[in-house]
Every structure is written in C-alpha cells, then in structure tokens.
C-alpha positions as CSV (number, residue, x, y, z in Angstrom):
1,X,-6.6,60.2,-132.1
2,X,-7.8,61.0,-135.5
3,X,-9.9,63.9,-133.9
4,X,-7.1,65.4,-132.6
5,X,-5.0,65.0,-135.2
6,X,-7.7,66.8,-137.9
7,X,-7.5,69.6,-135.1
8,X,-4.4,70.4,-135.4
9,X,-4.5,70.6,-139.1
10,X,-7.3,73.1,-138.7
11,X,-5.1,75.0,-136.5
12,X,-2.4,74.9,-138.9
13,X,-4.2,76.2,-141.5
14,X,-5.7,79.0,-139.3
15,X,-2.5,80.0,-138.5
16,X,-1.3,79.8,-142.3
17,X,-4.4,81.9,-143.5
18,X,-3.2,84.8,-141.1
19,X,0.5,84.9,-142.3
20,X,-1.2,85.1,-145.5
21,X,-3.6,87.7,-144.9
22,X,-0.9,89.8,-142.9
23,X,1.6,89.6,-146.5
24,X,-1.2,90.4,-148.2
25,X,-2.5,93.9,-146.5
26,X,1.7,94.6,-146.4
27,X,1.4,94.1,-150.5
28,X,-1.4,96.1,-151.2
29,X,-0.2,98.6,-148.5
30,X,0.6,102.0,-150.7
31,X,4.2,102.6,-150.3
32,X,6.1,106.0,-150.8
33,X,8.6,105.4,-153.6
34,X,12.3,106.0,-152.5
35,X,13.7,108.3,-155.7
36,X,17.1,109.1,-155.2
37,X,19.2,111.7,-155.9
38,X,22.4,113.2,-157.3
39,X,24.6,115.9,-155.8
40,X,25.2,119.1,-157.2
41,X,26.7,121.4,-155.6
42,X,28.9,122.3,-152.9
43,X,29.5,125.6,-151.1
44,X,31.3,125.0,-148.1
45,X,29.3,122.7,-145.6
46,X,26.3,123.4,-147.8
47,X,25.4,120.8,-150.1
48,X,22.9,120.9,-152.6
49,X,21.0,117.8,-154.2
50,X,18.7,117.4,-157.1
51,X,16.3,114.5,-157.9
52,X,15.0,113.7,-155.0
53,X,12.6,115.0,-152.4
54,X,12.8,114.7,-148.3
55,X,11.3,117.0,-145.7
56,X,13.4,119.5,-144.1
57,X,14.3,117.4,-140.5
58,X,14.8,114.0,-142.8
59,X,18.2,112.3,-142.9
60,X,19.9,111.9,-146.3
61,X,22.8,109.2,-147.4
62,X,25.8,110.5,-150.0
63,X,26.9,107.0,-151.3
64,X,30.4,107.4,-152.2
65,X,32.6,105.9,-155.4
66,X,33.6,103.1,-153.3
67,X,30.4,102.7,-151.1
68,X,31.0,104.6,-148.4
69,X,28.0,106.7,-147.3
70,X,28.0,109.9,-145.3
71,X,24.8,111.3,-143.8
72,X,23.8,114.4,-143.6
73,X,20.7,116.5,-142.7
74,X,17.9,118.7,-144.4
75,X,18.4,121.5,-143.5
76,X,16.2,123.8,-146.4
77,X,15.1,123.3,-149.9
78,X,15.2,125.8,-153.1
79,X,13.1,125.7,-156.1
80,X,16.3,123.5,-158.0
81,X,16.9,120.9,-154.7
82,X,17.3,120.0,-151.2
83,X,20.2,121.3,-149.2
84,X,22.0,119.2,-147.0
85,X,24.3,120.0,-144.3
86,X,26.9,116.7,-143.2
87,X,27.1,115.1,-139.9
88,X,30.4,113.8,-141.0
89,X,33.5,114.1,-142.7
90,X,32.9,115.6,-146.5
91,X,36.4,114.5,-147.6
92,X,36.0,112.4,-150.8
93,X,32.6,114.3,-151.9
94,X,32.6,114.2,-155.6
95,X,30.0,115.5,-158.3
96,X,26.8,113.3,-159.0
97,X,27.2,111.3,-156.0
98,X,24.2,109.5,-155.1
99,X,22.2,110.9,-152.7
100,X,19.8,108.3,-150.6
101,X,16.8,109.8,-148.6
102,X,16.8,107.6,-145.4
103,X,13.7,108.6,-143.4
104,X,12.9,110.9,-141.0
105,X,14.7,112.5,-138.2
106,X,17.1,111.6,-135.9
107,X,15.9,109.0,-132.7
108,X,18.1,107.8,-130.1
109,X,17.8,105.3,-127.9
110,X,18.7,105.2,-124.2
111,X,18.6,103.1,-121.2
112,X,19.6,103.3,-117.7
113,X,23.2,102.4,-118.5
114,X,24.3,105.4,-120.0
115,X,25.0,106.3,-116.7
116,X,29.0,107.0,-116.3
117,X,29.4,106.9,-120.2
118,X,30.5,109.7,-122.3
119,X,29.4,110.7,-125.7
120,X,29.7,112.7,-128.9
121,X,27.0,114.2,-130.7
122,X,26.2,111.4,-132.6
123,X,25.5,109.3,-129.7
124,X,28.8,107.1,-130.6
125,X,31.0,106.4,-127.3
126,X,34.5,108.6,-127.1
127,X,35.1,106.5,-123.8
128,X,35.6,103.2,-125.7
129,X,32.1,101.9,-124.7
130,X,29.4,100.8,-126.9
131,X,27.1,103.0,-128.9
132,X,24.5,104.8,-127.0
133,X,21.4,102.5,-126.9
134,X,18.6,101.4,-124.3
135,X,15.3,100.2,-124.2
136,X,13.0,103.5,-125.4
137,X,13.4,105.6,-128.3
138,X,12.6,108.9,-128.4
139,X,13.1,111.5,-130.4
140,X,16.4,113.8,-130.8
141,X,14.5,117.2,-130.2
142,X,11.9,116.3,-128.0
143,X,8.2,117.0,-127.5
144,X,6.8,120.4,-126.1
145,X,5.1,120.7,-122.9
146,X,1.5,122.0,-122.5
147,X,2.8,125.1,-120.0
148,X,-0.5,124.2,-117.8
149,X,0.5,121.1,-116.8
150,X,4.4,122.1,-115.6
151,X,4.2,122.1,-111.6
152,X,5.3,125.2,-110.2
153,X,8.5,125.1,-108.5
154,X,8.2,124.4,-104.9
155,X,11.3,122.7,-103.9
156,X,15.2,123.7,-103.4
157,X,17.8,122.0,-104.5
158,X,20.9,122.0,-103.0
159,X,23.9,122.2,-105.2
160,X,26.6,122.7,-102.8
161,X,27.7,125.9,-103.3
162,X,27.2,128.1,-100.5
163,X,27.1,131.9,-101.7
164,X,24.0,130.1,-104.5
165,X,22.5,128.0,-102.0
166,X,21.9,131.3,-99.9
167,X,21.5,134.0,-101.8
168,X,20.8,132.4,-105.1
169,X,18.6,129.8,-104.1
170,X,17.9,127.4,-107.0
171,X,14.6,125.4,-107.3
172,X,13.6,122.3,-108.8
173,X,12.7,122.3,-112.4
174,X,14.5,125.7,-112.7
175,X,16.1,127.0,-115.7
176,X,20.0,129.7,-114.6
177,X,22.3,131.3,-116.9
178,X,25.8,130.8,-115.8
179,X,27.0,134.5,-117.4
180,X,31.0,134.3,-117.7
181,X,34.3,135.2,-119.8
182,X,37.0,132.9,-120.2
183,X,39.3,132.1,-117.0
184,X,37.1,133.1,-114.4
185,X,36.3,129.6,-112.8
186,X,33.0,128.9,-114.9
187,X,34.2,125.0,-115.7
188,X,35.3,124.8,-112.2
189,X,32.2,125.9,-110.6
190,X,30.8,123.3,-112.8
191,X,32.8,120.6,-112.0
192,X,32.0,121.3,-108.2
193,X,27.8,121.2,-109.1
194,X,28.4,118.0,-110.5
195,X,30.3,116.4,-107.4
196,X,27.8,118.6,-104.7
197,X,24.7,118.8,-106.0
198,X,21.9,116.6,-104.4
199,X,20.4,115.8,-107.6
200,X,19.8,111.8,-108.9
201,X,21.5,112.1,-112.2
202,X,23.6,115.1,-113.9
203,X,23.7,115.2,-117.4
204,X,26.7,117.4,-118.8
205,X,26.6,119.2,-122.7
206,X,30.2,120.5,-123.3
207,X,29.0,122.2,-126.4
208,X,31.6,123.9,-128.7
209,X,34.5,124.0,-126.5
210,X,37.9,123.0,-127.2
211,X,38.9,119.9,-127.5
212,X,41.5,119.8,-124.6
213,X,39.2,120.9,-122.0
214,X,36.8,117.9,-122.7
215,X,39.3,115.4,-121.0
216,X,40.9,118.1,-118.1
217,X,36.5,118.3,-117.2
218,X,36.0,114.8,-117.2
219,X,39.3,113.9,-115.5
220,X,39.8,116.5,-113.1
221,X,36.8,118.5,-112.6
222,X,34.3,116.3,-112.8
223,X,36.0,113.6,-111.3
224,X,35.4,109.5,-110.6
225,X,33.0,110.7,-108.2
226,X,31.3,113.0,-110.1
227,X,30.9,110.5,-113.6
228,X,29.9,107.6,-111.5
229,X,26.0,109.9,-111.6
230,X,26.8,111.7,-114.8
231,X,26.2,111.2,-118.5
232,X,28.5,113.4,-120.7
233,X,27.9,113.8,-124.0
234,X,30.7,116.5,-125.7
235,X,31.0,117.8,-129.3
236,X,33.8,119.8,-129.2
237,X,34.8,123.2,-132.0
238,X,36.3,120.9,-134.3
239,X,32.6,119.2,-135.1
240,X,30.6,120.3,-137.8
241,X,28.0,122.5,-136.5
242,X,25.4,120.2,-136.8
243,X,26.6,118.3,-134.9
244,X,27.2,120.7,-132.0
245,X,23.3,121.1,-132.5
246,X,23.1,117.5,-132.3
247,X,24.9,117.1,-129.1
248,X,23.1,119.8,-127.1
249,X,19.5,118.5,-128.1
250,X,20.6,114.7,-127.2
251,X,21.8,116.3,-123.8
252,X,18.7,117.4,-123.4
253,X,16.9,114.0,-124.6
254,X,18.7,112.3,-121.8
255,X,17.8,114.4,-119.5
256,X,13.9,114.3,-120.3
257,X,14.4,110.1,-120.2
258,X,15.7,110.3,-116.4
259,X,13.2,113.2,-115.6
260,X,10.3,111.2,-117.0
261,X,11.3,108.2,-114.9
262,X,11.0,110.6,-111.3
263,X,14.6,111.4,-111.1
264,X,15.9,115.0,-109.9
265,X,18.0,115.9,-113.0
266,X,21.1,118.5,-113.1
267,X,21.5,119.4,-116.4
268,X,24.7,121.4,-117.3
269,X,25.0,123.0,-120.7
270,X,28.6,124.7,-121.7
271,X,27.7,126.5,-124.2
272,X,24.5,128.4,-124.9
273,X,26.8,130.9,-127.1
274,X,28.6,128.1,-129.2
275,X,25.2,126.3,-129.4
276,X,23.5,129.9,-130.9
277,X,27.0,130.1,-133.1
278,X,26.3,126.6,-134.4
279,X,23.2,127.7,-135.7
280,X,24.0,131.1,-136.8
281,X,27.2,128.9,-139.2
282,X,23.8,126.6,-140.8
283,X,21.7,129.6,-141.3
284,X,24.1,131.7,-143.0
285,X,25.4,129.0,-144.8
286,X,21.9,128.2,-146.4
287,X,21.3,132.2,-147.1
288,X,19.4,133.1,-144.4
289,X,19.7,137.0,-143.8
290,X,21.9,138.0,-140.5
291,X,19.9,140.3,-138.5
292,X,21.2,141.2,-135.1
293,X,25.1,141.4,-135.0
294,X,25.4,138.5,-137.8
295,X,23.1,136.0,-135.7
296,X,19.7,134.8,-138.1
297,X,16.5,135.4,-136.7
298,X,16.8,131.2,-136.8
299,X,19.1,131.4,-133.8
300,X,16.6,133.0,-131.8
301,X,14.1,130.7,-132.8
302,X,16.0,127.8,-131.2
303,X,16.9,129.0,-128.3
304,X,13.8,128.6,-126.5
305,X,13.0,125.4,-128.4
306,X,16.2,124.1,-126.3
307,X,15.6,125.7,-122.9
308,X,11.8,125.4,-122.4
309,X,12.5,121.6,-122.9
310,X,14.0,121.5,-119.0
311,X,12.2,122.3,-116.3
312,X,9.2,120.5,-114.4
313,X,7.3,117.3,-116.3
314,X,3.4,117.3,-116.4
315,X,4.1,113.6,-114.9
316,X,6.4,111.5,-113.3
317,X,7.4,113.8,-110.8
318,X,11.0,114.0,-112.0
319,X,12.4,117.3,-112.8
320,X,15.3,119.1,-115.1
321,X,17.3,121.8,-113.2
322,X,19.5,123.4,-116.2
323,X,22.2,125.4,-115.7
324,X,23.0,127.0,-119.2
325,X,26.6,128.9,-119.3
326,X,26.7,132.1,-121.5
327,X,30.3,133.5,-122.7
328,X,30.7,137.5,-122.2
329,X,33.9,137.5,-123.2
330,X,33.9,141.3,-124.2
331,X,31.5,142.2,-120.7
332,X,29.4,143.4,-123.3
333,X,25.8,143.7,-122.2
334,X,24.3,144.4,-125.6
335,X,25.4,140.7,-126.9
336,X,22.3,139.4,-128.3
337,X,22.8,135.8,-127.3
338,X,23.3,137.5,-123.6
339,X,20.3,139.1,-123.5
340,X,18.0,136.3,-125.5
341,X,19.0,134.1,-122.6
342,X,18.5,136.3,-120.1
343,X,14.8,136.9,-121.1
344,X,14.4,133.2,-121.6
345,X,15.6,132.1,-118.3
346,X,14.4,131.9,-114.7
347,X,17.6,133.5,-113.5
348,X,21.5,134.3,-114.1
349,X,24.4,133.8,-112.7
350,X,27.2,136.5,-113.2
351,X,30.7,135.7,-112.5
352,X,32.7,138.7,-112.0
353,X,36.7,139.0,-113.8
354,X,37.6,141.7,-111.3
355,X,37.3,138.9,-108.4
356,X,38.3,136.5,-110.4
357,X,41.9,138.6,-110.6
358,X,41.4,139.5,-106.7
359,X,41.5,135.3,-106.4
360,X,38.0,135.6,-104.7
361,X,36.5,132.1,-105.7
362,X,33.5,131.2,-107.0
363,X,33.9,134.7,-108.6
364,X,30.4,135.1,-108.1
365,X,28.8,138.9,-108.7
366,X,25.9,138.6,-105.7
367,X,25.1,142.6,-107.4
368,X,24.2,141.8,-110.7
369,X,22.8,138.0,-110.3
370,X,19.7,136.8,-109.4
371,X,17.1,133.5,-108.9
372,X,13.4,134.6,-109.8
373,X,12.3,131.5,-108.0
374,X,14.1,132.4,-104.9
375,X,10.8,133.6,-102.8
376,X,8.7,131.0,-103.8
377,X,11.3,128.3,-102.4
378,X,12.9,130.2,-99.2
379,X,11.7,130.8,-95.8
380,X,10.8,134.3,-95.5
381,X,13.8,134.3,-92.7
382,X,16.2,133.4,-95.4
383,X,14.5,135.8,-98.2
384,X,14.9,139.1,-95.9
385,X,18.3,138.3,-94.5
386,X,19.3,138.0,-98.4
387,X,17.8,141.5,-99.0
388,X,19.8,142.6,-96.2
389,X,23.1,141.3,-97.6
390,X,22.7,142.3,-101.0
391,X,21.7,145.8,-99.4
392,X,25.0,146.3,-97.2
393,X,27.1,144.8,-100.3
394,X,25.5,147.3,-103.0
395,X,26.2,150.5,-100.6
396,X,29.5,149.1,-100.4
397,X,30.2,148.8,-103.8
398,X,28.6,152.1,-104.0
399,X,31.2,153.6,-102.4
400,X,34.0,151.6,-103.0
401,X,35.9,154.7,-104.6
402,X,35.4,156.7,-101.6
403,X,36.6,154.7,-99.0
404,X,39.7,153.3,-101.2
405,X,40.7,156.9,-101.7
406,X,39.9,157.7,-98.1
407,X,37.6,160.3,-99.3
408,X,34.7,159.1,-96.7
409,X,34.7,159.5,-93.3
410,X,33.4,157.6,-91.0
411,X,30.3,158.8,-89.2
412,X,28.8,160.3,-92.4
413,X,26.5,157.6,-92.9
414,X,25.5,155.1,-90.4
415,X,24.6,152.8,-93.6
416,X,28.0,153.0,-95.2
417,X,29.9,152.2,-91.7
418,X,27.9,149.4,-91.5
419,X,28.6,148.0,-94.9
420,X,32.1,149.1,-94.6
421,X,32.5,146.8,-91.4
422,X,30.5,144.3,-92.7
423,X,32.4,144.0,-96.3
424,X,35.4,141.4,-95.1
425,X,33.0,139.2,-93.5
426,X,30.7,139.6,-96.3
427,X,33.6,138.5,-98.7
428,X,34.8,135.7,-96.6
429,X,31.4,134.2,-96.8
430,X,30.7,134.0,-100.7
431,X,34.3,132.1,-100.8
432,X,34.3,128.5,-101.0
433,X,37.3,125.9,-101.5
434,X,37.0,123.7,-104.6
435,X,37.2,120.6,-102.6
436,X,34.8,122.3,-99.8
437,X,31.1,121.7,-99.9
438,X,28.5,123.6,-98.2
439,X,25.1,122.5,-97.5
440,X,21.8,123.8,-98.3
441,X,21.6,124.0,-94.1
442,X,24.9,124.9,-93.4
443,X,24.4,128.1,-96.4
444,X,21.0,129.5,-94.1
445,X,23.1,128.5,-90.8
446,X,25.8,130.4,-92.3
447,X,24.3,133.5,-93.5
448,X,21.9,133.8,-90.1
449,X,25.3,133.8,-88.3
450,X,26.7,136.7,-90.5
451,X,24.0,139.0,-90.2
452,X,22.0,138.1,-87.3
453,X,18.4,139.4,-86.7
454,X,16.7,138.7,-89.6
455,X,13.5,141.5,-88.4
456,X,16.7,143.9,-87.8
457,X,16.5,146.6,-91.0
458,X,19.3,148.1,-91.8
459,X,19.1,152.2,-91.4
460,X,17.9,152.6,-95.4
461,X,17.5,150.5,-98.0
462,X,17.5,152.4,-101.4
463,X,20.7,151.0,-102.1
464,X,19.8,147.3,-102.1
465,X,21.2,145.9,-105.6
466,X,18.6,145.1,-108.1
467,X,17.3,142.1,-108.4
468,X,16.8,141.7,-104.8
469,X,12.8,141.1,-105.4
470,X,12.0,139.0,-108.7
C-alpha cells in the first residue's frame, strides 16, 4: 500500500514538473510588444494612425470614448503612419482615438452547417442564425494552387439550361463570365442555375448590388428549393467597400471548404464589376494613381487573385465551377473590367438586350459567346452539330437586314435559304421557361433533332460565328 501510494506521489510530481516547465519556456518565450496607437486623420473612409506598427493585411481596433471598438483593416502605410480602411460604421470617430493592432488577417471558420444559411461579408448571419462558424479555419483569401497539380477538365456539368448545356457546354472546375446590362434576365438565369444545376453545393456572392434585390433572389429566384443546397453570403452597395471585398473572398473560402471535401461546387458571383469598383474606391482612396478609365493597376491585380482560386483542386477530387457576372451596362466593349475578365476566364456568356426586348428568354447571344472547354468535354457528334448551328445562325444574322427589307431573294444562296428556314426553329430552341429544366441529355437529344446529320456540312462555312473553335 505504501508502494503505491509513494508512486503516485512520483507521478504527481512528474506531472507538476511539466506544467512547470511548459510556464516556463511560455515566460522566456520572446514576445512582440503590442504598442498602440492614436488616430490622426480622416479623409473619407481613409484613416490614418500614428504610433503603432501592423503589416498591411493585419486587423486594427479604434477603441472609442465609451469603449466601443470598430475594426478596421491595413490597407497601406506612409512614412507618418498606417492607414486603415473600416469594416464598420465610422460614426462617432473622434481625434486620438486609440488605435489597437489585433493580429493578423482575417480567418473564418466554417462547417458543414452553413448549408441553407445566409451571410454578410463579415460572416455575421442576416437570416437570424448564428455567426458563421465550423470546425476548420482557414483563411479569408485563400492559398494559391501550384497550376501543375489542377486536373484538367474532363467532365460536364449539367446546369439545366438547355441553349448552355448544348452549345455552351460547361465543364467541371471551369471558370464563365456571365456578360450582361441591367434587365436582361442575368439574376434570373441565376436563380434557375441554382435550382437546375447538378452540382453538390452552390455557393452564391451577391456582390455590390442593391439591397432590395438581395431578398427578391433569395425569396423568389433562388427559391426553398434552391437554398436548401446553397450558402449565400451578400454584401450589398450600402457596405463599405471592404467589405464588398470581404464578402466575395469568403464566397470563395466556402467554396474551396466544400471543394476540398470532394464536392462538385457551383459558385455564382454577382458582381465581378462591383467587386473591381470596390477596390478601385480603396485604391483611390489611399492615393494610388488611376490608370485605365479611373480603375488602379490594384484592381487588375485582384482580379485573378479571386478567379484563379475556383476551378479544379490538386486533391480531393472536388471541384469549383464559377460563374462570374460582368455588368455592360453601356455595351461597351472597351470597358476594362470587361475585357480583364474576359482574358482571365475560360469562357463568357453574353446576354443580348435586343432579345431581351424581343421577350426571347434566357437572352442568350449564341454569336458572341463561347466555352473554351467545350471540345475537350463533348462528343465530337455534339461539337460539330454546334459548329453547324452557330454556322446557319451567324449567316442569318448576317443577313438579317436583307431579308427584313425583302432585299434577298430566295435562291441566291443555298446557304442563306437554309438559315432563313432554319432561324424560327433555331430560336425556339435557345428558349427555355423559368420553371422548365432541360437536361444535359435532353439539350444533345434536342439539338440532334434540330439539325439532324451531324456528318451533313452545310454548303459553306465562312460564316460560322467566331468562337466556334476555342
């Protein structure tokens, strides 16, 4: 008994000698002193702060008169101080506040019951729910993938909209620009990805937007259906613009934690442009020069940051499809934004005002769009039939003029008869009823039907639409 008793003792004072050795490498540990700061200036959203030092990236409290703190970002540095851009609301800002640094950028965490939730930027619930929060952490923007160990893409995926599934094909791990003005059905052709599409879990950015359209998407477009698979996370105009950065790289975030888990991931971002506008607002603000149409060479700088973060993992076997919607609200084609996305991205998606007024819905322009991963996913049955299509639609578009008019007649070009018979049945096939949804199998089936003999050519084909080979 006494043996055992002794033993314990020993153990005891084992276990004591290791608490003690564990405080002491924590006190002789070298740790960072936490200087803090005052604030000195304002200009706008820009705040400047003196005294202390954080890296840009690192998260910053303003302790108020009555202890309230707001936080706020680095976002640059000058010889004088640190400036600082809020996440919050500035109201009650006053000279020499103190300014805490708290550490270093923003990490979320995130579990499997996001799933149905919605979001702001911040990662606080707007759907009366708890706080975003899960079992991993990871960080706001991400790692970068080594581009070697991406798998190609090699798979379709089927988002239920029949005019893409067969002429637009879309892979898995692929990266489309949704190119549209305002009131041409882009939110709705959204809202009908997010019901259709055969994809595990659909993660939807409503970047920028206005505020009333955040609850019409969620509660008529998107649906009970649609949410049930879907994590939303919105930051609307009235946010400050970083956190409309905030909300899009958190989108994002999500995305990777279900792709890195195997899942097939639809991510839907709406707005690139309001997401390059949010960072154009920062980068002015903190004197950066404007460069290309007021935009800072910052804005193109993060637009690939965001984008190349979809797409294939180099494990797991999940993917991230992302649809990224670009506003041309002017049709202009020498927007910068425009055409930064359109060199970034594996494809666009053009919808078309002219048919949008015609009530031809989705208002898709089959001329001007195009999937660059279409051959590498399609039969080769399906890839000619689609060059023969957008062949008979270009000659009609062509010579639209002419036959309106009635300035061509028939007979003059066996080509132009053809698309000019072809052209109602053409049109009635790239229409699609909101509530309808058309297959991956039933698009082919579909398109097959329309134009029969796939190894039929038509009579000349210098007037297929570009785009029709990648």
């Amino acid at each position: 008994m006494t043996g055992v008793v002794a033993e314990l003792r020993r153990e005891r004072h084992r276990a004591l000698a290791r608490s003690l050795g564990r405080y002491r490498r924590r006190a002789l540990a070298p740790r960072p002193l936490n200087v803090e700061g005052r604030l000195s200036r304002m200009v706008g959203l820009t705040l400047e702060a003196r005294g202390c030092e954080a890296a840009v990236g690192d998260r910053c409290h303003i302790v108020l008169a009555g202890g309230h703190r707001i936080d706020t970002e680095v976002v640059g540095f000058t010889s004088e101080g640190l400036l600082l851009m809020p996440i919050g609301d500035v109201r009650g800002l006053a000279p020499n506040s103190r300014v805490v640094p708290a550490g270093r950028g923003r990490q979320v965490s995130i579990g499997d019951d996001c799933l149905g939730r919605v979001y702001d930027g911040t990662g606080q619930a707007l759907d009366g729910g708890s706080r975003l929060h899960g079992e991993t952490t990871m960080a706001l923007h991400g790692r970068p993938i080594n581009p070697l160990h991406r798998r190609p893409i090699r798979e379709s995926l089927d988002v239920g909209i029949g005019a893409i599934n067969s002429l637009l094909a879309v892979g898995q791990g692929q990266r489309l620009g949704l190119f549209a003005g305002s009131g041409v059905g882009k939110s709705v052709l959204l809202g009908m990805m997010t019901r259709y599409t055969r994809a595990d879990v659909i993660v939807v950015g409503l970047i920028g937007e206005r505020g009333r359209e955040v609850n019409e998407f969620i509660t008529e477009i998107l649906g009970p259906e649609g949410r049930a698979r879907a994590v939303v996370v919105a930051s609307p105009a009235d946010d400050p613009p970083l956190v409309r950065l905030h909300g899009a790289a958190l989108a994002t975030t999500i995305a990777e934690y279900f792709r890195d888990r195997g899942k097939r991931v639809l991510l839907l971002m709406d707005s690139l442009t309001r997401y390059a506008q949010a960072q154009r607002e920062i980068g002015l603000a903190i004197g950066e020069p404007p460069a290309t149409r007021g935009y800072p060479p910052s804005v193109f700088a993060l637009l690939p940051q965001l984008i190349e973060r979809a797409g294939n993992a180099d494990h797991g076997g999940g993917s991230i499809t992302g649809f990224y919607t670009v506003l041309t609200e002017s049709e202009d084609r020498e927007d910068p934004v425009a055409e930064a996305a359109r060199a970034i991205l594996d494809g666009h998606v053009v919808l078309s005002r002219e048919l949008a007024e015609q009530g031809h819905y989705p208002a898709i322009d089959i001329e001007t769009s195009i999937s660059r991963a279409m051959n590498a996913i399609v039969t080769p049955v399906q890839r000619e039939l689609a060059r023969r299509f957008r062949a008979l639609y270009a000659t009609y578009r062509q010579n639209e003029d002419l036959v309106t008019v009635g300035a061509y007649h028939r007979g003059s070009d066996q080509r132009v008869d053809e698309a000019i018979d072809m052209h109602p049945k053409m049109m009635n096939f790239l229409r699609q009823d909101l509530s309808e949804c058309v297959d991956f199998e039933a698009s082919t089936a579909g398109l097959e039907a329309l134009l029969g003999d796939p190894n039929q050519a038509p009579a000349q084909t210098a007037g297929a639409a570009p785009g029709a080979a990648p």
